[in-house]
Kinemage of the C-alpha trace (Angstrom):
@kinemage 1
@onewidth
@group {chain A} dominant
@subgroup {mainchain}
@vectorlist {calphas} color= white
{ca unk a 1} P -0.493 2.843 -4.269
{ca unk a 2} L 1.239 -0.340 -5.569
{ca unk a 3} L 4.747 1.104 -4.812
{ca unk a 4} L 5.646 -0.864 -1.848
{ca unk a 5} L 4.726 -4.356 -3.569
{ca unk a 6} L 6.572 -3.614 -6.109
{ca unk a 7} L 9.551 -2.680 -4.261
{ca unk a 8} L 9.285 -5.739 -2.449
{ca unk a 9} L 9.019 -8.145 -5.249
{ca unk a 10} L 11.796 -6.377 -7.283
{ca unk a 11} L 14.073 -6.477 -3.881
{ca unk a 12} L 12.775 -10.138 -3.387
{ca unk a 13} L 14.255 -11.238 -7.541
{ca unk a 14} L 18.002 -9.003 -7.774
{ca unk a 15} L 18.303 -11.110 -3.957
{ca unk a 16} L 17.500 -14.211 -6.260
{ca unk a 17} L 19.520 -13.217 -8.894
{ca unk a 18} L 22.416 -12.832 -6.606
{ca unk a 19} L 22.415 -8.869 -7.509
{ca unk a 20} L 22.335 -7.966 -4.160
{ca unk a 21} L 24.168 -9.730 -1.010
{ca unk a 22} L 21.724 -9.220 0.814
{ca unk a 23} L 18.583 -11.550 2.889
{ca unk a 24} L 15.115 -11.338 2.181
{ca unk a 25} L 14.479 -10.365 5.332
{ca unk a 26} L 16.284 -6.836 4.474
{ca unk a 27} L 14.562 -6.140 1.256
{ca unk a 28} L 10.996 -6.541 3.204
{ca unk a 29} L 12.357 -4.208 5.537
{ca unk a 30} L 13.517 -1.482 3.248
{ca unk a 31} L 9.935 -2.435 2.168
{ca unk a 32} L 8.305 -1.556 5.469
{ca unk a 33} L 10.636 1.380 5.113
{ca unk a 34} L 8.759 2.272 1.765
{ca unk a 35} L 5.461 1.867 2.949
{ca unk a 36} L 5.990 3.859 6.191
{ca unk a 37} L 7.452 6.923 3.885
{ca unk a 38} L 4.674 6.997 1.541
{ca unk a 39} L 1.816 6.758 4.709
{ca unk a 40} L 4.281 10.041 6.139
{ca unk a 41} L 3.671 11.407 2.737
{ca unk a 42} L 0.048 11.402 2.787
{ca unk a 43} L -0.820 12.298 5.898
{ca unk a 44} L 1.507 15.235 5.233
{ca unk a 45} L -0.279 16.095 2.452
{ca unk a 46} L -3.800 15.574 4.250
{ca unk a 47} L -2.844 17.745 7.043
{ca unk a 48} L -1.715 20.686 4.286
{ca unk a 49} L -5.069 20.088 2.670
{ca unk a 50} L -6.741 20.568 5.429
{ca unk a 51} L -4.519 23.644 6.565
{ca unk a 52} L -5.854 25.532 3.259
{ca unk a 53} L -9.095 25.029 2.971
{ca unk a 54} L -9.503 26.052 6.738
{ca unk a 55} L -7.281 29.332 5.779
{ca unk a 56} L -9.728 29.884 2.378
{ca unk a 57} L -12.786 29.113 4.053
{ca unk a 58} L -13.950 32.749 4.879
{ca unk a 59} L -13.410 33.814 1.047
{ca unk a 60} L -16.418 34.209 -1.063
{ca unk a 61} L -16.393 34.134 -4.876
């Protein structure tokens, strides 16, 4: 899970390369942004997991 880093420093150089207008302050928010999308992700993902094995618990091979 190195996404959010890596957004960050990439967001962190085009501000230094004057690609984008824009503080550093915003690219670690669209950072925080990131990282609080991914966490959303997993626990989604978690809570589906645990939805189907609870639904295919009874079955027997």
């Amino acid at each position: 899970m190195y996404f959010p880093p890596i957004t960050l420093l990439i967001l962190i150089r085009l501000t230094r390369l004057y690609i984008l207008t824009s503080s550093i302050n915003f690219a670690t928010g669209i950072d925080v942004i990131v990282l609080i999308l991914l966490v959303a992700a997993a626990v989604a993902l978690f809570i589906a997991g645990n939805h189907w094995l609870k639904v295919h618990e009874n079955f027997e091979y």
